[in-house]
C-alpha atoms as a printed R data frame, in Angstrom:
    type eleno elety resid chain resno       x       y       z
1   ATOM     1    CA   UNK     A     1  29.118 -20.948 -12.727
2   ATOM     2    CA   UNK     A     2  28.362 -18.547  -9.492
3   ATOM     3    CA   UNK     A     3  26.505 -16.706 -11.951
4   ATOM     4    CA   UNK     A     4  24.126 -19.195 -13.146
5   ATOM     5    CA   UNK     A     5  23.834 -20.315  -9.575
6   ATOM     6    CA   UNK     A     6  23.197 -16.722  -8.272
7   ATOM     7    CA   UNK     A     7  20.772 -16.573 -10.706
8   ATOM     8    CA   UNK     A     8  18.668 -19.286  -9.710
9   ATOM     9    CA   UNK     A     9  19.000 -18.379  -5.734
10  ATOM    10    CA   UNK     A    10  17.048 -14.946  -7.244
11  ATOM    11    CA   UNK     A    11  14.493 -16.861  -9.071
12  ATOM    12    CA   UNK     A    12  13.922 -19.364  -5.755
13  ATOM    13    CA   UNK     A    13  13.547 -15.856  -3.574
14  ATOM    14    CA   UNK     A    14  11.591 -14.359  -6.361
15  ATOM    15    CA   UNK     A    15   8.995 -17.431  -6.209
16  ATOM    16    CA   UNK     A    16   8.948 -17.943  -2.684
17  ATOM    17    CA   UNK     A    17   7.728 -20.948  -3.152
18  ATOM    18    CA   UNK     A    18   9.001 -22.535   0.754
19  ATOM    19    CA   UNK     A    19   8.266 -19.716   3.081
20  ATOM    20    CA   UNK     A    20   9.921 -16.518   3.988
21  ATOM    21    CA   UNK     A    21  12.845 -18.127   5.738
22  ATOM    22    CA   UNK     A    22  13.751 -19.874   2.701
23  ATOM    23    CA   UNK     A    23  13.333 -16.524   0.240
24  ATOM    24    CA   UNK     A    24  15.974 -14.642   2.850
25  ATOM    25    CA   UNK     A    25  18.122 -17.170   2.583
26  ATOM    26    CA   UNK     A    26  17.882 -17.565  -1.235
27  ATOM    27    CA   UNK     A    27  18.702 -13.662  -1.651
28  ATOM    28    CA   UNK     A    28  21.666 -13.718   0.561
29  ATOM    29    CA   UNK     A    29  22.748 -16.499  -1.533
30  ATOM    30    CA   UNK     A    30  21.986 -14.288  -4.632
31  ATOM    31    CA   UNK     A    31  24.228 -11.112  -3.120
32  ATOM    32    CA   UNK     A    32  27.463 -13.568  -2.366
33  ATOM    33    CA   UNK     A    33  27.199 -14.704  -6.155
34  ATOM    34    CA   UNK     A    34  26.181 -11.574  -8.318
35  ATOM    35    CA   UNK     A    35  28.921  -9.769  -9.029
36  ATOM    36    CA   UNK     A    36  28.475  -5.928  -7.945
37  ATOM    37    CA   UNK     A    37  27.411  -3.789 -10.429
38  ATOM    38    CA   UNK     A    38  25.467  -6.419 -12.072
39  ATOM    39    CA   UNK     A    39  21.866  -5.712 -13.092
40  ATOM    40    CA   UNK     A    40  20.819  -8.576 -10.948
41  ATOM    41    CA   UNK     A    41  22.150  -7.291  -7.912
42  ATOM    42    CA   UNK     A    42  19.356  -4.980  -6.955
43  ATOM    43    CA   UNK     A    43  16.288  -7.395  -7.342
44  ATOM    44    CA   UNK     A    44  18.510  -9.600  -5.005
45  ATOM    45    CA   UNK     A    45  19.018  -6.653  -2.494
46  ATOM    46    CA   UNK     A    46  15.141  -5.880  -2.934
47  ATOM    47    CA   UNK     A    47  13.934  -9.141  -2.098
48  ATOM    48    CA   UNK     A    48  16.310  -9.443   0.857
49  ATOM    49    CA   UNK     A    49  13.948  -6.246   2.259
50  ATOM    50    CA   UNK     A    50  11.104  -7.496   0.834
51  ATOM    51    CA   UNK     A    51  11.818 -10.889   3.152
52  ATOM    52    CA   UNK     A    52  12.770  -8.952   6.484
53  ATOM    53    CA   UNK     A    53   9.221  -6.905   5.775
54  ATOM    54    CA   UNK     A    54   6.965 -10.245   5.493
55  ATOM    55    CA   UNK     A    55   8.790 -11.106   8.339
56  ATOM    56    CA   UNK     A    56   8.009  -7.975  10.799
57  ATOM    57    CA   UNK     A    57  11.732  -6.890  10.626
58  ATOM    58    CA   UNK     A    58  10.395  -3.384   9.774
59  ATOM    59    CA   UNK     A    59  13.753  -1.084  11.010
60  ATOM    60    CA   UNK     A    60  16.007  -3.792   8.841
61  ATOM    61    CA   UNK     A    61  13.632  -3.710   6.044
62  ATOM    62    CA   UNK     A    62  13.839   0.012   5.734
63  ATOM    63    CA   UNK     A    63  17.595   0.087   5.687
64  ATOM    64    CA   UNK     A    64  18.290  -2.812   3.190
65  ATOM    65    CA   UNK     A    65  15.550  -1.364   0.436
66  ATOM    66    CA   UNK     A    66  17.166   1.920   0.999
67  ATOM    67    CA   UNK     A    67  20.417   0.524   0.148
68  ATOM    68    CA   UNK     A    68  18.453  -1.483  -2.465
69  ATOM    69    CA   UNK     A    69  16.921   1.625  -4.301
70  ATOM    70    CA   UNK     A    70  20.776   2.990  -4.434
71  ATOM    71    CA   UNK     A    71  21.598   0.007  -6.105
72  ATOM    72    CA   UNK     A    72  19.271   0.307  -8.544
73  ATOM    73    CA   UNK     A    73  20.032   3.419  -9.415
74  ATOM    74    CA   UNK     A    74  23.665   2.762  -9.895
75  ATOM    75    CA   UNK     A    75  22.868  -0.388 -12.444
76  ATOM    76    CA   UNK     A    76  19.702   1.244 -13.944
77  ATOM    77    CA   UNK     A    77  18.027  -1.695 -12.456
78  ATOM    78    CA   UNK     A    78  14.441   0.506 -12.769
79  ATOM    79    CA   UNK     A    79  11.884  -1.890 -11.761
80  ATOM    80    CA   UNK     A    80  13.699  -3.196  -8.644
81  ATOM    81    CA   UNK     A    81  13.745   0.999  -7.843
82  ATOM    82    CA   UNK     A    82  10.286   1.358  -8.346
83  ATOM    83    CA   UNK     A    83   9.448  -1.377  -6.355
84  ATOM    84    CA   UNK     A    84  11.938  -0.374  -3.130
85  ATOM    85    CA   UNK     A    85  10.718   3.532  -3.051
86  ATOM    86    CA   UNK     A    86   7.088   1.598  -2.831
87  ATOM    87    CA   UNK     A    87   8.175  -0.833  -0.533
88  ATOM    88    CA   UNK     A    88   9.584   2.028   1.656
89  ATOM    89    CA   UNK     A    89   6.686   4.165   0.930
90  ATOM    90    CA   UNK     A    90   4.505   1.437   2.758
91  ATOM    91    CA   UNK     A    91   6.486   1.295   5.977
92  ATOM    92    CA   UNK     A    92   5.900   5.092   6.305
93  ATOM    93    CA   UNK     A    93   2.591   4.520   5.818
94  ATOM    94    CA   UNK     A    94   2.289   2.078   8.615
95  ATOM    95    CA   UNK     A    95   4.727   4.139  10.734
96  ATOM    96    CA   UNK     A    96   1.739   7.096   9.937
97  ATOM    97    CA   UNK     A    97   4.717   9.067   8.527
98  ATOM    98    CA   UNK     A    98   2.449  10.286   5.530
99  ATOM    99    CA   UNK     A    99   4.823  13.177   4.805
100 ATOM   100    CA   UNK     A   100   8.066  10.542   4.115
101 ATOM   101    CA   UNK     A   101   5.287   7.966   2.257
102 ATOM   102    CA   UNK     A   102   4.293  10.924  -0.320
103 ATOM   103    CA   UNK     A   103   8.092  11.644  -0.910
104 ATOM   104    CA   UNK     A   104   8.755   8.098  -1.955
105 ATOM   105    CA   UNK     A   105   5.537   7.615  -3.964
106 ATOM   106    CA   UNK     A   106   6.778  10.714  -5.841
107 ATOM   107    CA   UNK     A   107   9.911   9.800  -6.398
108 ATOM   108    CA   UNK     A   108   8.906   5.973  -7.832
109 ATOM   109    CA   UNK     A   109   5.832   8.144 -10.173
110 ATOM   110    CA   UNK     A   110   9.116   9.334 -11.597
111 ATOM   111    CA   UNK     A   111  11.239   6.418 -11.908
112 ATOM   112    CA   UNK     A   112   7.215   4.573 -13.560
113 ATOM   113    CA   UNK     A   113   6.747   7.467 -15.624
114 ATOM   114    CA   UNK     A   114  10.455   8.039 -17.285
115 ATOM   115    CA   UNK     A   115  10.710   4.140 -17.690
116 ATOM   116    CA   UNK     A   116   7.261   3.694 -19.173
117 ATOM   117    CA   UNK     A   117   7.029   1.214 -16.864
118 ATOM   118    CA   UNK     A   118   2.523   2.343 -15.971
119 ATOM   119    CA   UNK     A   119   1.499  -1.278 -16.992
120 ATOM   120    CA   UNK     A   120   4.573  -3.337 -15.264
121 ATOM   121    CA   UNK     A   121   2.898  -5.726 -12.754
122 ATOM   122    CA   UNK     A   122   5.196  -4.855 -10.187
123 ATOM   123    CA   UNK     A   123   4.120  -1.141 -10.556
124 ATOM   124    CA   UNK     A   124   0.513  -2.253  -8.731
125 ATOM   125    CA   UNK     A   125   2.538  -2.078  -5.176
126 ATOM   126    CA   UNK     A   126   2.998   1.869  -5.893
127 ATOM   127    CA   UNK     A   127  -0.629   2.648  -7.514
128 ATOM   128    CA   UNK     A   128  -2.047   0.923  -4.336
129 ATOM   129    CA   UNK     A   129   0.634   2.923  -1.807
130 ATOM   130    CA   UNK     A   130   0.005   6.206  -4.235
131 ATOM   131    CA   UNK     A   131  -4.010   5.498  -3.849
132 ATOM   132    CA   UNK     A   132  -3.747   5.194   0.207
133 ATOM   133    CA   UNK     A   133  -1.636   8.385   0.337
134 ATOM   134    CA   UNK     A   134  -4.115  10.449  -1.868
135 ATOM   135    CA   UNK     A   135  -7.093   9.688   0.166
136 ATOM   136    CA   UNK     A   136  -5.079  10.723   3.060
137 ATOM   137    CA   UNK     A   137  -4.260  14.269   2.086
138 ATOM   138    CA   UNK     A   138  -7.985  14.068   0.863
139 ATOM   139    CA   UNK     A   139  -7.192  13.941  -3.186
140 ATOM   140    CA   UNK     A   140  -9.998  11.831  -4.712
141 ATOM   141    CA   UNK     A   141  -9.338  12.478  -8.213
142 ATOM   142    CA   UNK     A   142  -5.680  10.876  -7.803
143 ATOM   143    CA   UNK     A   143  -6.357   8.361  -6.136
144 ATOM   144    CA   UNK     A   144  -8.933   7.184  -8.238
145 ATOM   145    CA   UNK     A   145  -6.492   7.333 -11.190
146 ATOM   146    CA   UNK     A   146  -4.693   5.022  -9.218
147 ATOM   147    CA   UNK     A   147  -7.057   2.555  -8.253
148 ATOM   148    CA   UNK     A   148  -8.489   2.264 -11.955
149 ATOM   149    CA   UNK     A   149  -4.823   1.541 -12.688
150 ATOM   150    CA   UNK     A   150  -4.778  -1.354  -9.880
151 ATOM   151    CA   UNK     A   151  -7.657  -2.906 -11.770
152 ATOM   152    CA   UNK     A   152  -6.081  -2.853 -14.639
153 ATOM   153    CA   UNK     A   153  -3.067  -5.132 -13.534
154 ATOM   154    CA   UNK     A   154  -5.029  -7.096 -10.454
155 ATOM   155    CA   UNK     A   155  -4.970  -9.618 -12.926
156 ATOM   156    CA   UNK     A   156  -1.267  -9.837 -13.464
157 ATOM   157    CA   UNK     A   157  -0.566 -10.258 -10.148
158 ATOM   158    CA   UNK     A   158  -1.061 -14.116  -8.895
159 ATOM   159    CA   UNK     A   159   0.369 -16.554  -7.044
160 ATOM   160    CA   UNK     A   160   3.666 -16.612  -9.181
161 ATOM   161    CA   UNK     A   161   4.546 -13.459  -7.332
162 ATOM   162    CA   UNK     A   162   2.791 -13.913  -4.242
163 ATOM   163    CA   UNK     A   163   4.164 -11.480  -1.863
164 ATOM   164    CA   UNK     A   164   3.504  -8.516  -3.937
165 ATOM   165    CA   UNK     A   165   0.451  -9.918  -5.057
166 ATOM   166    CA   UNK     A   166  -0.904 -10.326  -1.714
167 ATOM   167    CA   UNK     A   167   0.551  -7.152  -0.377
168 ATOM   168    CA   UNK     A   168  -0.703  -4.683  -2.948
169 ATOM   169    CA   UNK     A   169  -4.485  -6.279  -1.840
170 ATOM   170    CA   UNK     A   170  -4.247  -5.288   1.859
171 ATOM   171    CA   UNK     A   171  -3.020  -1.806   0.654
172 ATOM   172    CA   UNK     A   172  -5.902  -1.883  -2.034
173 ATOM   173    CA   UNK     A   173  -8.336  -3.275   0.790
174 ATOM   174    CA   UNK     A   174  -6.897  -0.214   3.272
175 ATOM   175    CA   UNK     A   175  -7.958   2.253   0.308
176 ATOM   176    CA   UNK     A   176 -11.195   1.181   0.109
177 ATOM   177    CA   UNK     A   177 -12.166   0.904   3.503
178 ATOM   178    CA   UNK     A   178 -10.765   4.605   4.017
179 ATOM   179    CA   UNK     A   179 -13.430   5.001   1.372
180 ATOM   180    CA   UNK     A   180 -15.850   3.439   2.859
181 ATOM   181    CA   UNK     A   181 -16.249   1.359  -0.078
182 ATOM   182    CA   UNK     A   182 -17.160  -1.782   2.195
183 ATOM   183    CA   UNK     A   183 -17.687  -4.330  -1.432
184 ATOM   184    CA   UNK     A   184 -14.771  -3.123  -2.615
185 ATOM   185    CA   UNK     A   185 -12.914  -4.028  -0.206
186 ATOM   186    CA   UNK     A   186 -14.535  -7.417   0.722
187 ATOM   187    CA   UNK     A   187 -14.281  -8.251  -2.849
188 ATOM   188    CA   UNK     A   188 -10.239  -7.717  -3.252
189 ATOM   189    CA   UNK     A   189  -9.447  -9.688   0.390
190 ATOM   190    CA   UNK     A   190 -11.776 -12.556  -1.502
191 ATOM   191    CA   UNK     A   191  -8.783 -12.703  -3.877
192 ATOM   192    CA   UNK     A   192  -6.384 -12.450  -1.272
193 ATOM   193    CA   UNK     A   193  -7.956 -15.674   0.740
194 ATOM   194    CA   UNK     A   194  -7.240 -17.113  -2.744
195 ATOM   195    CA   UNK     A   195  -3.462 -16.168  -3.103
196 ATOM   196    CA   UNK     A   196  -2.811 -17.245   0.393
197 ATOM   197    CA   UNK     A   197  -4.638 -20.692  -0.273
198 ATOM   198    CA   UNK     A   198  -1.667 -21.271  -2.656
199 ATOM   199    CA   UNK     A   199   1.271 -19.764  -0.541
200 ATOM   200    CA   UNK     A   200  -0.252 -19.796   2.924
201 ATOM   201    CA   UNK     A   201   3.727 -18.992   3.910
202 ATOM   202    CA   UNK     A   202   3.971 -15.278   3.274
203 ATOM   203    CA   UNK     A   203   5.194 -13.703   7.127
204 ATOM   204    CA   UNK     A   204   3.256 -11.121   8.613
205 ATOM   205    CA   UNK     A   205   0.413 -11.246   5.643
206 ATOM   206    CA   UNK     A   206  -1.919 -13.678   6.728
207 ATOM   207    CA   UNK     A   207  -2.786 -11.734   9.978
208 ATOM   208    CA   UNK     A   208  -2.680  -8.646   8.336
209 ATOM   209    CA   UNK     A   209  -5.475 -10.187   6.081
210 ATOM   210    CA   UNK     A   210  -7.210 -11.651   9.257
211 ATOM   211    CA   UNK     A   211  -7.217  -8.243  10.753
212 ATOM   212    CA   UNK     A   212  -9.010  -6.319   7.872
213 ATOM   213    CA   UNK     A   213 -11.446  -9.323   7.812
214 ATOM   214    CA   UNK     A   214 -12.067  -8.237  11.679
215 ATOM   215    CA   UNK     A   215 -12.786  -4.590  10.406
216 ATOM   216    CA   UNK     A   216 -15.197  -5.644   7.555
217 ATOM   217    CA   UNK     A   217 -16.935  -7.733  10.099
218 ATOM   218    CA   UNK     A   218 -17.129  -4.870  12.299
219 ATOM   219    CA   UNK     A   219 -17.820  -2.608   9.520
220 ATOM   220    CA   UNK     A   220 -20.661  -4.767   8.488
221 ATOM   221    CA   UNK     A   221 -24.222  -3.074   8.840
222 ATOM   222    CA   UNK     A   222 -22.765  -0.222  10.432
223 ATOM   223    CA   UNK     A   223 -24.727   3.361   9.821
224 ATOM   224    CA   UNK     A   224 -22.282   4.209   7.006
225 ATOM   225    CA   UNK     A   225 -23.327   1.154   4.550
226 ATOM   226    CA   UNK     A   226 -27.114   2.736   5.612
227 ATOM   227    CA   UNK     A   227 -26.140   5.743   4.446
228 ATOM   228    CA   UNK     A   228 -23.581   6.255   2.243
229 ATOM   229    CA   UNK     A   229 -20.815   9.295   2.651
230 ATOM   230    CA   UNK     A   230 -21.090  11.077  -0.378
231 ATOM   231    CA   UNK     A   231 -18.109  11.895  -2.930
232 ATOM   232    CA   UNK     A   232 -17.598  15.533  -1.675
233 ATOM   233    CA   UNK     A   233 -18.214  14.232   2.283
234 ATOM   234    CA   UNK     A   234 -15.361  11.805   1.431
235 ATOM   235    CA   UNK     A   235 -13.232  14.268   0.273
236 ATOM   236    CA   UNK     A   236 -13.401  16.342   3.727
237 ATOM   237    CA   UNK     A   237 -13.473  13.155   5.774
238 ATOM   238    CA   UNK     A   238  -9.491  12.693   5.683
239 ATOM   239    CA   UNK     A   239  -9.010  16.345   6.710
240 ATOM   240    CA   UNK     A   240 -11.443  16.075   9.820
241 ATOM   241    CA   UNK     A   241  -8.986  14.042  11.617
242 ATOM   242    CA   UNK     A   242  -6.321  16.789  11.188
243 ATOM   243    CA   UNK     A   243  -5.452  20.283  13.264
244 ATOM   244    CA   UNK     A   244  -7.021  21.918  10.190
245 ATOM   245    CA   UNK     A   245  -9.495  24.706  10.697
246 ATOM   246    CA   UNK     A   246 -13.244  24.169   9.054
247 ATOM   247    CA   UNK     A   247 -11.539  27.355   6.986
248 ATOM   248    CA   UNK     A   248  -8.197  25.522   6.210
249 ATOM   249    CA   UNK     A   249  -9.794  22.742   4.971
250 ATOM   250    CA   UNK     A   250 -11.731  24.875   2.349
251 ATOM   251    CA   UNK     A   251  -8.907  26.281   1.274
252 ATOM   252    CA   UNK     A   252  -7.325  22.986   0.741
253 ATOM   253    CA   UNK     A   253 -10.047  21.875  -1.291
254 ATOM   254    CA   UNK     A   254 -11.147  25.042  -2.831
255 ATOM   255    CA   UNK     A   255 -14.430  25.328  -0.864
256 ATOM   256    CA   UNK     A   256 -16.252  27.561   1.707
257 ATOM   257    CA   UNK     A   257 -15.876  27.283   5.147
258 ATOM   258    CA   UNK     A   258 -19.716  27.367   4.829
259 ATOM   259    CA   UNK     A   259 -19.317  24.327   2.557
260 ATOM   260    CA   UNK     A   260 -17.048  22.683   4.760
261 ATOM   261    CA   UNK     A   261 -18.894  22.894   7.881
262 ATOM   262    CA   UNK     A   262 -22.088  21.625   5.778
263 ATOM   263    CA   UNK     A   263 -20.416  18.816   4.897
264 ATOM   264    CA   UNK     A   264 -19.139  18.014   8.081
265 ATOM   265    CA   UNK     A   265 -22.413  18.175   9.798
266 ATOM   266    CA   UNK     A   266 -24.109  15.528   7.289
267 ATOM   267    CA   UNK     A   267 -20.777  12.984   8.102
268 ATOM   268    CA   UNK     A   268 -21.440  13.497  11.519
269 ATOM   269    CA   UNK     A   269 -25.366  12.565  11.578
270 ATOM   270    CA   UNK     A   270 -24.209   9.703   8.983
271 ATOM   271    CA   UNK     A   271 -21.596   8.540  11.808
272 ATOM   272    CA   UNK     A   272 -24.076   8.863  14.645
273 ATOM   273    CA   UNK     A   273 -21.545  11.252  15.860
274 ATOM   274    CA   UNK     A   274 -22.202  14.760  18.312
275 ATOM   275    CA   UNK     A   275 -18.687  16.461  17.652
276 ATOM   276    CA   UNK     A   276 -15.754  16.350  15.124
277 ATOM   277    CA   UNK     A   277 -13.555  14.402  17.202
278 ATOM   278    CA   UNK     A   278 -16.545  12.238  18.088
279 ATOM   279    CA   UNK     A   279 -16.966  11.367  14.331
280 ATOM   280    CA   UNK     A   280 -13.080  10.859  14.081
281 ATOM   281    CA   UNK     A   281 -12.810   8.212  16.716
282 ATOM   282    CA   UNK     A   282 -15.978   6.761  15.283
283 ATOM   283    CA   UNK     A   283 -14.243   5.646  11.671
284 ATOM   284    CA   UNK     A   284 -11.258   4.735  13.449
285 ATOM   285    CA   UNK     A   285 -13.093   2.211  15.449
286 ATOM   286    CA   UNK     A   286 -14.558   0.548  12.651
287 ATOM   287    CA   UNK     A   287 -11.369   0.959  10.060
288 ATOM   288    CA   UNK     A   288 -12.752   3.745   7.609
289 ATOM   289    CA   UNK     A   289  -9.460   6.332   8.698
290 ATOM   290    CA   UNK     A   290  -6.432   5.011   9.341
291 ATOM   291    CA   UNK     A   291  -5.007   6.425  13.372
């Protein structure tokens, strides 16, 4: 039946097992079969985003996983929801739109939370978004709850769902480096070079991998794996590269401006760095802080 037959153009997309040219086509296949209002409907909307995303189509993406999260909603489809608010939540984060990203990671906590859906795989995509957007706005303590959450269903994601297994690693190896956790984050692209050696066809991925291979590399035996930036110097690190007052930032973090400006002075000799904005463009250069 076109059922049946819808179904199985969602599993093919689902799989993409022949390249992202084949998955797009396999989940417009999926939306002229399933019936609207079916619960189906929405993972075949979400992976029709999903494939314009891999594929650099980042305006289109945004507007189909909108309309894909809507869907959702209407059917109760809850995963596919979860997944498009952390879908959408990545484009703002590569957009630097960290505002809009923190919205959407909200809103799919919500969605994770009233569904009980904390040890879904597909909920890794939104721990590693959550965990990018914490360290950000300078939140430690959250976004470690979130990465201990990513290790906890790493191994769940594999090659049988490739994209968002390989995706969630680049965010995962993004977090890291914006910790300046350098093994960390050599360690998860390691298991990305592994996905990709079983579905080298994922769009955009590959170089995105490539790149943050380039930063490691560049990363590599810089003054920061010398000496290490301490907890509370990570914590302020974020905030440096911000309009924010030495004073603001205290308040943000419930510190001195005495504190603050301690701090700041230790990342800067750590950095090799003269000035604030010095130390700024200094982790930007070698990937720690995102521009």
């Amino acid at each position: 039946s076109a059922s049946i037959e819808g179904w199985r153009a969602l599993l093919r997309a689902k799989l993409c097992r022949h390249g992202i040219r084949q998955m797009r086509a396999d989940a417009e296949l999926a939306l002229t079969l399933i019936a609207v209002g079916s619960l189906w409907r929405a993972p075949a909307q979400l992976l029709l985003g999903i494939s314009h995303l891999l594929a650099g189509d980042l305006g289109v993406a945004d507007r189909v996983l909108v309309e894909a999260a809507e869907v959702a909603q209407d059917t109760g489809a809850t995963v596919a929801a979860t997944v498009a608010l952390a879908e959408r939540a990545i484009l703002a984060i590569g957009r630097q739109d960290w505002h809009d990203a923190e919205t959407l990671v909200e809103q799919a906590r919500s969605v994770v939370a009233t569904a009980h859906l904390e040890e879904c795989v597909t909920s890794l995509v939104l721990y590693a978004a959550g965990a990018r957007v914490a360290i950000q706005h300078g939140r430690l303590d959250q976004a470690e709850e979130d990465l201990a959450r990513t290790r906890q269903l790493r191994p769940q994601a594999t090659h049988a769902l490739p994209y968002y297994a390989v995706q969630a690693r680049l965010e995962l190896t993004r977090a890291y480096l914006a910790l300046a956790d350098l093994a960390a984050a050599r360690g998860i692209l390691h298991e990305v070079d592994d996905l990709l050696r079983w579905r080298p066809d994922l769009g955009t991925l590959p170089h995105q991998a490539s790149q943050l291979r380039s930063q490691l590399d560049r990363a590599r035996g810089d003054v920061i794996g010398a000496a290490p930036l301490t907890t509370a110097e990570l914590r302020v690190l974020p905030l440096l590269a911000t309009h924010l007052s030495f004073r603001e930032i205290g308040q943000r973090l419930f510190l001195s401006q005495h504190t603050v400006k301690t701090q700041a002075l230790s990342i800067y000799r750590k950095l090799g760095a003269s000035s604030r904005g010095q130390a700024v463009q200094r982790v930007q250069e070698i990937g720690l802080l995102t521009r």
